[in-house]
N, C-alpha and C positions, 0 to 999 in steps of 0.2 A: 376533649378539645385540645388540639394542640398548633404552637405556633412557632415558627422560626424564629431564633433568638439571632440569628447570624446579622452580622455590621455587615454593610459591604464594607472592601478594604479600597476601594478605589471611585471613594466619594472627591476626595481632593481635586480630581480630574476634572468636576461640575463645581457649578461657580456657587458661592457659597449660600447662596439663599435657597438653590434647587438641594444643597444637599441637605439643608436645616426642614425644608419642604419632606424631604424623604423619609428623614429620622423622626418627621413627627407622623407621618401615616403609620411608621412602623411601633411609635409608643401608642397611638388610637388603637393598634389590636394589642394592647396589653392592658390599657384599660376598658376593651371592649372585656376582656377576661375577666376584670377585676369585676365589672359592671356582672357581668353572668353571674358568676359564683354566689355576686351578692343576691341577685335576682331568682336566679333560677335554680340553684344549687351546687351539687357538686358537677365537677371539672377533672379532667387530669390535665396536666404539663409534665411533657419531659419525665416521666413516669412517674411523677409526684401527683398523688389524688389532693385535692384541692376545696375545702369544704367552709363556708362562710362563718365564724364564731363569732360574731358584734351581736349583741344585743338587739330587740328587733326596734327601738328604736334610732340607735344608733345607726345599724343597715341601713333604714329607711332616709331619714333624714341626708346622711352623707352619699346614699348612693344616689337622691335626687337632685342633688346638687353636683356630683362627679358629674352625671348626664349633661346636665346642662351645661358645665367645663368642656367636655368631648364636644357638643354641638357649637361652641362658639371658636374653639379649636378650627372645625371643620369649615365654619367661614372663614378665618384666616388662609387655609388652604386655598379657599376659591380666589381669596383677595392677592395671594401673593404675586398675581399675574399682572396685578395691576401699577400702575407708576403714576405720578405728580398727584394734584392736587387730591382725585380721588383716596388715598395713601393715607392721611390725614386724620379717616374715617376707623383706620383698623386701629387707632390707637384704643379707643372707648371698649370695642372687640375684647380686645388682649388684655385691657383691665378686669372687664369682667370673668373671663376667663379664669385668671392670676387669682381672684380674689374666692371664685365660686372652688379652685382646687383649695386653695387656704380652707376653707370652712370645713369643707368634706372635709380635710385631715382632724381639723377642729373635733368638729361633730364623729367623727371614726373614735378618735383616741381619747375622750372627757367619759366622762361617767354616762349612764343613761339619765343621769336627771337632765343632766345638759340637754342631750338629746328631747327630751318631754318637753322642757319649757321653750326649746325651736319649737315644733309643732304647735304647743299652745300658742306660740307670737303667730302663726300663719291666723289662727283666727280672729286674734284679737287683731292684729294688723288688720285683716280683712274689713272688721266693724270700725276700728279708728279712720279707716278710708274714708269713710260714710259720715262720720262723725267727728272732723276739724275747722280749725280756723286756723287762715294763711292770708299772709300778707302784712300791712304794717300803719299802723294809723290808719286815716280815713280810707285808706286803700288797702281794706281787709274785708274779706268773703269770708261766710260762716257756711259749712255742710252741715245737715245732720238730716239723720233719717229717724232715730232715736227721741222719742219724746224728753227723756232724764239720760242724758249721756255719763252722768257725773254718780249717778245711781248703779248704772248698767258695770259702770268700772269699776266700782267699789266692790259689787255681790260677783258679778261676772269675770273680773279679770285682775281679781286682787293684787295679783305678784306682779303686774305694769306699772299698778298704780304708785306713785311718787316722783321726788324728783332723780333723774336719772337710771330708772326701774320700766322704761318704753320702751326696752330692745329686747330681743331675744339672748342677747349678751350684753357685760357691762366691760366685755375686754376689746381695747381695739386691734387694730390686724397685728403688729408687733409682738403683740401679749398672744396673740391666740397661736402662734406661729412659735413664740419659746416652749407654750404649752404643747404643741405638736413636737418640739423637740421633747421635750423632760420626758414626756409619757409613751411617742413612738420613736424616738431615739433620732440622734443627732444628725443621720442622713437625711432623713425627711427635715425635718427642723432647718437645715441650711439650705439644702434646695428650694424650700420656700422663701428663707430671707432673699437667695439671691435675687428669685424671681421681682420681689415687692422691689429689689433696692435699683433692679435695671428699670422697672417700667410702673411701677405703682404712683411715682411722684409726678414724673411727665407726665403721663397719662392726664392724673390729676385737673392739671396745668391746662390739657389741651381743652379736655372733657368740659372746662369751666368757662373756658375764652378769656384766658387773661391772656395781656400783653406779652408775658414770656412764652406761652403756649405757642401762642400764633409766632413768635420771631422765630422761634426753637423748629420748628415743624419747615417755614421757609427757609432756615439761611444753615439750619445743622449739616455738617458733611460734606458742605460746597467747596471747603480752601478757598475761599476767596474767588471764586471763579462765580461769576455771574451771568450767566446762559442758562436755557431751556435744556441742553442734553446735564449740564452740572447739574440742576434743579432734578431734572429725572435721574439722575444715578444716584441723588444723595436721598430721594424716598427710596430706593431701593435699598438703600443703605438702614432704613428705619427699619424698613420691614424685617431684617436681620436682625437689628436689635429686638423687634416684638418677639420675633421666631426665640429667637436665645432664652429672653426670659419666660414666656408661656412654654418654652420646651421644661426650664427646669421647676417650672409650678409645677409640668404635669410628671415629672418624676418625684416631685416629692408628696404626692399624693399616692402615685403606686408604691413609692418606699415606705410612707405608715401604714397604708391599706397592707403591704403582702410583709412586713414586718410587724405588725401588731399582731398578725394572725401565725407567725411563724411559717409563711411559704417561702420554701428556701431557693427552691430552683427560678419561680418569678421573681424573687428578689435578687439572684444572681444576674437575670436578663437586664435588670431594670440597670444595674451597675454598670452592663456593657453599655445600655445607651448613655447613660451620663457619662460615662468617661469618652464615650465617640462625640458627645456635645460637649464637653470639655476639649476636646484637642481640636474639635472645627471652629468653637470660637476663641481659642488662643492663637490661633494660623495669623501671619499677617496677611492681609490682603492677597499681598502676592503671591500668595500661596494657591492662589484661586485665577480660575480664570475670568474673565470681565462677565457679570451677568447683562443677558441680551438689554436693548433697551427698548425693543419692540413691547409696547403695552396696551392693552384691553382698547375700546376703543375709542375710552373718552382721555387717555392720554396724552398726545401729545400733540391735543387741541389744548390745553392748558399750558403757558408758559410759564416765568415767574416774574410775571408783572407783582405783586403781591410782596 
């Protein structure tokens, strides 16, 4: 397999969300590579033979979870056509995203035990689906499909059981992301903080429907300018921001995946792209030309009444 590691040099030209658009089809074929090698086997690049070393469950776990990084990737690309209110929607997208390459690096660079006791939580998650109660005083529903749930958790899922022992980890995304640094080294490690620090807390914010969510989403980017085309230029403006930070989750997943494993020439690629995503989102605006504002076609039936 091989694939073009070339930038274009004359992205500057397109306006900046079609070139963040560009750079990120061109990292999907480098973790479509990542994704083979893990899957399928060997590879070459660049005359570098290419050969999977993670533990199988390690492989397993982080390359399920890359996949489904790349596929929510891949709706952002669809999304980025789109402008106003619609817009709103690709925040939830991009967190998942951000958060699904976090783990893979997690899950790539921790021990295989790590890895095991991910797999055991898909089961036991799967049984505790079946088997909760949610809600709060008299307005609380009981599932259970289990006659002795309290039995079944004890013999069946020992290492769940207690308090703070129901996850598959007991580290939150900051911790799992130093640990992606210490153990695949400081390229990956930072590329993820950025990722979490542009878009992990808005996201947040929006995902939940608090008050700031919703101001943040309507009034960010505007300059005070309160019209339907400000309103559409300034989602357009998010969108770049999603693009920015899910571009550098998805290189600091190729940076632990092809640096854990010592692939040199993939991890030389991976550096052109971050540095072309580093200099497109240092540009000031004007560095770009105006992106269109023609959008999909529930656009710009939405004002910002709102």
């Amino acid at each position: 397999m091989t694939i073009d590691p070339c930038i274009p040099t004359d992205s500057e030209e397109l306006p900046l969300l079609d070139a963040l658009r560009g750079l990120a089809m061109l990292q999907q074929e480098f973790l479509r590579l990542a994704l083979f090698v893990a899957s399928e086997g060997l590879a070459t690049f660049e005359g570098e033979k290419l050969r999977c070393t993670l533990a199988d469950g390690q492989r397993r776990t982080s390359t399920f979870l890359a996949m489904a990084a790349g596929q929510s990737l891949e709706t952002l690309l669809r999304m980025a056509k789109l402008r106003g209110i619609p817009v709103r929607d690709a925040y939830p997208v991009a967190r998942s995203a951000i958060e699904s390459f976090v783990n893979a690096s997690y899950l790539l660079a921790e021990s295989d035990d790590v890895a095991a006791r991910a797999i055991r939580y898909i089961d036991f998650a799967s049984w505790r689906h079946q088997n909760r109660k949610f809600g709060s005083g008299e307005f609380s529903i009981e599932v259970r499909s289990d006659p002795n749930p309290s039995a079944t958790l004890a013999l069946e899922y020992p290492e769940f059981s207690g308090k703070g022992k129901g996850s598959w980890t007991s580290l939150d995304v900051p911790s799992r992301i130093r640990r992606v640094g210490e153990l695949a080294g400081h390229r990956a490690g930072s590329r993820l903080l950025a990722a979490y620090g542009l878009v992990y807390s808005l996201s947040s914010e929006i995902i939940h429907g608090s008050p700031f969510g919703a101001s943040y989403f309507y009034s960010a980017h505007q300059k005070g300018e309160r019209t339907t085309e400000a309103f559409l230029a300034a989602t357009a403006r998010h969108l770049e921001e999603i693009f920015i930070g899910v571009l550098h989750a998805g290189c600091g997943y190729l940076a632990a995946f092809f640096e854990q494993q010592g692939m040199q020439e993939p991890l030389k690629a991976e550096e052109k792209i971050f540095t072309r995503l580093l200099e497109l989102s240092t540009k000031p605006s004007s560095a770009f030309p105006p992106v269109p504002m023609q959008a999909a076609a529930n656009g710009k039936d939405h004002g910002n009444d709102a």
